[in-house]
LOZALO-722554 format. One record per residue (C-alpha): residue number from 1; residue in three letters; chain; x, y, z. Coordinates in Angstrom, 2 decimals. Layout:
<rs>
    i   aa  ch       xx       yy       zz
  NUM  ala   A        X        Y        Z
...
</rs>
This chain:
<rs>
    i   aa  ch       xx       yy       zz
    1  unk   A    85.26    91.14   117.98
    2  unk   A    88.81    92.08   118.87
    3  unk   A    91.76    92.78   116.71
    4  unk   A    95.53    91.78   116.24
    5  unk   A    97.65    94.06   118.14
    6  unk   A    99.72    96.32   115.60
    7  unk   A   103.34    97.25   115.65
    8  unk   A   104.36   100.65   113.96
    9  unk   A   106.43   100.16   111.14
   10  unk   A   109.22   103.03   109.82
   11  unk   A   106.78   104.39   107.21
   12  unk   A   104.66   105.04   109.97
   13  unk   A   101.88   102.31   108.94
   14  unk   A   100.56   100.39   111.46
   15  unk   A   101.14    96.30   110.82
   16  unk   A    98.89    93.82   112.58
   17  unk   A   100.97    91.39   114.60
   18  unk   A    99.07    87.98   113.10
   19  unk   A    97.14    87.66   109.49
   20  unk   A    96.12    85.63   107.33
   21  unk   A    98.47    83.96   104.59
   22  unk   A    96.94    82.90   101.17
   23  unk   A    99.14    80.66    99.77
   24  unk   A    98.36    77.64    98.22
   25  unk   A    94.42    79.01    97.68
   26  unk   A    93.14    79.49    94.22
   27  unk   A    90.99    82.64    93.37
   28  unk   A    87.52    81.02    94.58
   29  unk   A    88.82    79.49    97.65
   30  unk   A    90.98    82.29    98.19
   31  unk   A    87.85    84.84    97.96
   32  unk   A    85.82    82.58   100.01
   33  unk   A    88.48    82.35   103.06
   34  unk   A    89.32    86.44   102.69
   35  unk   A    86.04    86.91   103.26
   36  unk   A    85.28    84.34   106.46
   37  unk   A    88.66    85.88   107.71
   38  unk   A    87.64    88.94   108.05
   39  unk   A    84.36    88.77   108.99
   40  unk   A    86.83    86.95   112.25
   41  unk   A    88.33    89.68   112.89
   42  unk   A    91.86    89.34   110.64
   43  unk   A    93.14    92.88   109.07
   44  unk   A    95.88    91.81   107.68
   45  unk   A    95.90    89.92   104.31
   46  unk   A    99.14    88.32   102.68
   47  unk   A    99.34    87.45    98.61
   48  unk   A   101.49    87.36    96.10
   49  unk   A   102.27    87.43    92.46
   50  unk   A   103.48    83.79    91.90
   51  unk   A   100.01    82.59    94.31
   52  unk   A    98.23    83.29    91.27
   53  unk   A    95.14    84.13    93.91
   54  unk   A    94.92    88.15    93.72
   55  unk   A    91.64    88.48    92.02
   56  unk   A    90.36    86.36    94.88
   57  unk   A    91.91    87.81    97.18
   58  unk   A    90.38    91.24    96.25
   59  unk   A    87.07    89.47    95.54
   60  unk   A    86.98    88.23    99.30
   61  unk   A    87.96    91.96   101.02
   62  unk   A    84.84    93.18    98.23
   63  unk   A    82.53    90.67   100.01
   64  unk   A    83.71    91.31   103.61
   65  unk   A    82.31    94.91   103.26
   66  unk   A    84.60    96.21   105.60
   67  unk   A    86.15    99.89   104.66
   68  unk   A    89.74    99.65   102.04
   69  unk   A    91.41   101.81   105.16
   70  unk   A    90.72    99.36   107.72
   71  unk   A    92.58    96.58   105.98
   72  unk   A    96.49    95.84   105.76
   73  unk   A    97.11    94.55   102.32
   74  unk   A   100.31    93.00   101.04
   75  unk   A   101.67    91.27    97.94
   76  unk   A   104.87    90.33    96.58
   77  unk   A   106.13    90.24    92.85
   78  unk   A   108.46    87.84    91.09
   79  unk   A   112.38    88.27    89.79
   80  unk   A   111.10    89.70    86.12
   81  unk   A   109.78    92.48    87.57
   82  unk   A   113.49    93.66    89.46
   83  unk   A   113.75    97.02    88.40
   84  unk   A   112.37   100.22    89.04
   85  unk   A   109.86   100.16    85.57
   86  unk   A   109.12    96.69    86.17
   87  unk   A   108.36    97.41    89.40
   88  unk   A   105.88    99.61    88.95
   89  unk   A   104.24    97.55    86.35
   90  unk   A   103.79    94.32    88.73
   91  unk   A   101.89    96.67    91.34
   92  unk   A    99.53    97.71    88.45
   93  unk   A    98.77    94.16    87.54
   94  unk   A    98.43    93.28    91.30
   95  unk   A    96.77    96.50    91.99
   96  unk   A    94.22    95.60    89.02
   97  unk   A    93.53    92.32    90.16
   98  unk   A    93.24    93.21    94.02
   99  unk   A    90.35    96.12    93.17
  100  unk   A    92.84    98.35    94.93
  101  unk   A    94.23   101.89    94.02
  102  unk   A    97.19   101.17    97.01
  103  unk   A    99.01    98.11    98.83
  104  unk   A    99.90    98.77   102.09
  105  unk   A   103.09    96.66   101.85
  106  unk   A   104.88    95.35    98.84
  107  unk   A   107.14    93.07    98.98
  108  unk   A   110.28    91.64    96.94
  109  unk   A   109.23    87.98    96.97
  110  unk   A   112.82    86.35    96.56
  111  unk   A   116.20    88.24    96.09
  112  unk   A   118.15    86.73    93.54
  113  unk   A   121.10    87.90    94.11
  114  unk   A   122.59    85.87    90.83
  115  unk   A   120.52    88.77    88.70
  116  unk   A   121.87    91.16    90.57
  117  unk   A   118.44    93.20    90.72
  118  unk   A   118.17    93.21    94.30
  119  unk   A   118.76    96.36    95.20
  120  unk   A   116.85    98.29    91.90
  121  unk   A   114.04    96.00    93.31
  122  unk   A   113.56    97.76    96.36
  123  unk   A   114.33   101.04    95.07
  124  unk   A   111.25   100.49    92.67
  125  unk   A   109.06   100.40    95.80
  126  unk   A   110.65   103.41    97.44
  127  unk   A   109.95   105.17    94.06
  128  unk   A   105.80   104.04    94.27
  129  unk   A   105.86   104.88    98.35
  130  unk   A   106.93   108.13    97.07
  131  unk   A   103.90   108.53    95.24
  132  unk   A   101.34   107.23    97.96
  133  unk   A   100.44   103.81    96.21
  134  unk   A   102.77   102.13    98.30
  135  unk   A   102.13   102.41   102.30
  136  unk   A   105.45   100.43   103.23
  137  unk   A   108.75    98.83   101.72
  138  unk   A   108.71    94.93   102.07
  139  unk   A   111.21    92.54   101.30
  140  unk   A   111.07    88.56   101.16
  141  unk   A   113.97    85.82   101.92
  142  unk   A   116.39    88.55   102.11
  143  unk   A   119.47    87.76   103.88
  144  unk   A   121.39    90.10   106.27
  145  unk   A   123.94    90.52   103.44
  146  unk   A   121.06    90.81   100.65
  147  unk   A   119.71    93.48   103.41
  148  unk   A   122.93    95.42   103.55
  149  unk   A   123.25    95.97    99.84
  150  unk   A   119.80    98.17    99.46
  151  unk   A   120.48    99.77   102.94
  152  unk   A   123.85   100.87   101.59
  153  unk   A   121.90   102.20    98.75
  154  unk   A   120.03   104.35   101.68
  155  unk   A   116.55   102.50   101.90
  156  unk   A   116.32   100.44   104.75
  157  unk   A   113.10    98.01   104.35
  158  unk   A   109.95    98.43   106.73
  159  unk   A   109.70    94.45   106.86
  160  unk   A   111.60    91.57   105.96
  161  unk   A   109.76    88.27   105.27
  162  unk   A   111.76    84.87   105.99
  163  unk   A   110.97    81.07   107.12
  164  unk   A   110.93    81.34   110.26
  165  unk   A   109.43    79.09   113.03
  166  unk   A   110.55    77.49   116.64
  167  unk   A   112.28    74.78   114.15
  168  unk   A   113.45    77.73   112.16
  169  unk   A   114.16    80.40   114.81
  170  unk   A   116.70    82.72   112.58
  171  unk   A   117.97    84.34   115.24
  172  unk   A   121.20    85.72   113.73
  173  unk   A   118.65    87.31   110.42
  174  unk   A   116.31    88.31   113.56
  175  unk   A   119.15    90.23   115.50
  176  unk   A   120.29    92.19   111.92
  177  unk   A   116.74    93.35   111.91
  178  unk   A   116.30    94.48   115.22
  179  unk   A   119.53    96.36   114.41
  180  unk   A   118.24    98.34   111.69
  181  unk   A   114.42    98.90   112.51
  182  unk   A   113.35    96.17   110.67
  183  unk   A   110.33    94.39   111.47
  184  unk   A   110.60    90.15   111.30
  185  unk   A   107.57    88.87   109.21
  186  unk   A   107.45    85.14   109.88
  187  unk   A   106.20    83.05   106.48
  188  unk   A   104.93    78.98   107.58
  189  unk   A   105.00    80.10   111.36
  190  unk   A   103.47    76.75   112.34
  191  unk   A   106.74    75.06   110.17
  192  unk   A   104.22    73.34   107.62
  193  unk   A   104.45    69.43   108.01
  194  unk   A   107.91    69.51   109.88
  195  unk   A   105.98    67.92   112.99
  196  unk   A   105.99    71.13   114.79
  197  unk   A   102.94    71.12   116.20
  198  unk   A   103.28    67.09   117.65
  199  unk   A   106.62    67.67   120.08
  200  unk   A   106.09    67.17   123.26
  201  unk   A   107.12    70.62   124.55
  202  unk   A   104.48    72.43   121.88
  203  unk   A   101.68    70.27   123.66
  204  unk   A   102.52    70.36   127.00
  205  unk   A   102.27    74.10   126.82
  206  unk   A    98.90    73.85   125.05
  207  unk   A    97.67    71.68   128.05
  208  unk   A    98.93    73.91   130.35
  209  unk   A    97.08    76.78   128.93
  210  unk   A    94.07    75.24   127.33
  211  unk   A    95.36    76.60   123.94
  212  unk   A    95.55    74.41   120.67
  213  unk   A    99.15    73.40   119.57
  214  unk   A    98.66    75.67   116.31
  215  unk   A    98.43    78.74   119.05
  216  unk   A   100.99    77.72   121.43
  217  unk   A   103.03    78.62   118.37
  218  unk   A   101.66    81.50   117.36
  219  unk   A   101.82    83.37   120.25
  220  unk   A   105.95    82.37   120.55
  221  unk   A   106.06    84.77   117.18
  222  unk   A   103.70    87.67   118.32
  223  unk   A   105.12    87.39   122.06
  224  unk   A   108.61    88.42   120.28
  225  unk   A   107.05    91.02   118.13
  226  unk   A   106.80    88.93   115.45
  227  unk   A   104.28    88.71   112.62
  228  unk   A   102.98    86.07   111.89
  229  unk   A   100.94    84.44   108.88
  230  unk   A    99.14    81.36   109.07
  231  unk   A    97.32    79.74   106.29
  232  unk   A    93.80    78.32   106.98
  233  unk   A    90.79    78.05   105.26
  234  unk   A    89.10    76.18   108.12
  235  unk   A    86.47    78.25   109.96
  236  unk   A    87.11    77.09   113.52
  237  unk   A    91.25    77.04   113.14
  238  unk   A    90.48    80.61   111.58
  239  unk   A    89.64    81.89   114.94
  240  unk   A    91.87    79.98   117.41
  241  unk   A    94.63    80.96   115.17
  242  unk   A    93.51    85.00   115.52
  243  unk   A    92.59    83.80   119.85
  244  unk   A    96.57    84.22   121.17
  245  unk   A    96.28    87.40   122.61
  246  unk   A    95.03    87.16   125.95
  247  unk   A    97.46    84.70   127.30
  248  unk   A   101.19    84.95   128.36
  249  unk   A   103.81    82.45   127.78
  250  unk   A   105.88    82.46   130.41
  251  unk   A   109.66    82.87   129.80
  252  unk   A   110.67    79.39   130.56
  253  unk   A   108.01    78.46   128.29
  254  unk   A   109.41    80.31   125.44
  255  unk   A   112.92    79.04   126.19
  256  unk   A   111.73    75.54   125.90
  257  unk   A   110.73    76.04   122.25
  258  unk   A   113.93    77.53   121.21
  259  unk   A   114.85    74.22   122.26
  260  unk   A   113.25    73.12   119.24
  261  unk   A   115.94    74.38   116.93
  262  unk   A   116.96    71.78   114.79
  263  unk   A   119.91    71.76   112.57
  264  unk   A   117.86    69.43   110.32
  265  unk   A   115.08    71.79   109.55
  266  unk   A   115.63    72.76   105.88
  267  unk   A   115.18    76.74   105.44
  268  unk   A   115.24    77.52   101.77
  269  unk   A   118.63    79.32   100.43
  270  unk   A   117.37    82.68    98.93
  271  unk   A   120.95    82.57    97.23
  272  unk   A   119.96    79.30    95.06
  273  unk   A   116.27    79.78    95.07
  274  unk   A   113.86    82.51    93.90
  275  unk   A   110.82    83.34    91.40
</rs>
């Protein structure tokens, strides 16, 4: 069975380069597709507060018997939580329902930059890294200027989480994290009912290959060194979705589906939105 490639985040914890996103599934489907995920081979496992799916989530890595320290988890917590006390209460709750005594990357889920938390956020996950129950500092829909605030503060994030998809490409977020040693964590890779996955260049580079248009995508993000999280709880698309690491797209190819960008493809403004 093989494994995602990982890429070596500035903690020094190794990220796997595709896993398996959990959002919309509720705690029994949730457990149920864990477990089939990794008994496929995924490693890396993505939740959150406001997905109201934790205890299945934890439920599913209980069934897959495979050993806490070979699996990446990661969850995110919501705006009540932004400061360095509430912090640490919203990874006990998630800890508690995940059956876990560490994450291995928490995440701020949205900024909110209106609150004005942003920053005390992240510190609050410095503050539990510092302690071991934290393996890396995440953030979520942070822009580059949301970014520069807690870097300023001297924490510069291990990951940043955003929208991002051949649609969606983000290139000037992509090039502030590349900057700074960020890694680019890409949430809906496959753009989730934009049509995506039906233009014409995404399937004639599936033909060409013999890929599915679902992995013609996917290996675009993990080509670039991005991580990617797709959501499935179908057995088959399961494993074509982990199946994009033994062929190369070739630079023309990836061109073409920057052609893709469209100025039309809504991204969600982390400035007016957040939970």
């Amino acid at each position: 069975m093989a494994l995602a490639p990982t890429v070596q985040l500035r903690s020094g914890a190794r990220l796997p380069l595709l896993g398996l996103g959990t959002w919309p599934l509720k705690d029994d489907e949730a457990a149920t597709t864990v477990e089939r995920a990794i008994s496929a081979g995924y490693r890396l496992i993505d939740t959150a507060e406001n997905y109201r799916n934790e205890k299945g989530v934890g439920e599913g890595v209980r069934r897959s018997g495979v050993p806490r320290e070979e699996l990446f988890i990661t969850t995110k917590f919501n705006r009540e939580h932004h400061s360095v006390d509430g912090v640490r209460r919203a990874f006990e709750t998630s800890a508690d329902l995940l059956g876990v005594d560490y994450v291995d990357l928490l995440l701020v889920h949205w900024p909110n930059p209106g609150q004005g938390r942003h920053v005390e956020a992240v510190q609050g996950i410095a503050a539990l890294m510092d302690e071991g129950l934290v393996r890396a500092i995440g953030t979520s829909n942070y822009k580059p200027s949301h970014l520069q605030d807690v870097i300023d503060a001297g924490i510069v994030p291990d990951v940043n989480q955003i929208q991002l998809d051949p649609q969606r490409p983000r290139i000037v977020d992509r090039a502030f994290h590349d900057e700074h040693g960020i890694v680019t964590e890409s949430w809906s890779p496959l753009g989730q009912g934009s049509g995506l996955l039906d233009e014409p260049a995404v399937r004639a580079i599936a033909e060409a290959h013999g890929m599915t248009p679902a992995q013609v995508v996917l290996r675009w993000h993990v080509q670039q060194g991005l991580v990617a999280i797709p959501k499935s709880s179908h057995p088959e698309r399961l494993a074509q979705n982990l199946d994009v690491f033994d062929i190369e797209l070739s630079g023309e190819e990836v061109a073409s589906l920057y052609l893709l960008e469209s100025q039309e493809a809504e991204i969600v403004d982390s400035d007016e939105f957040g939970h």
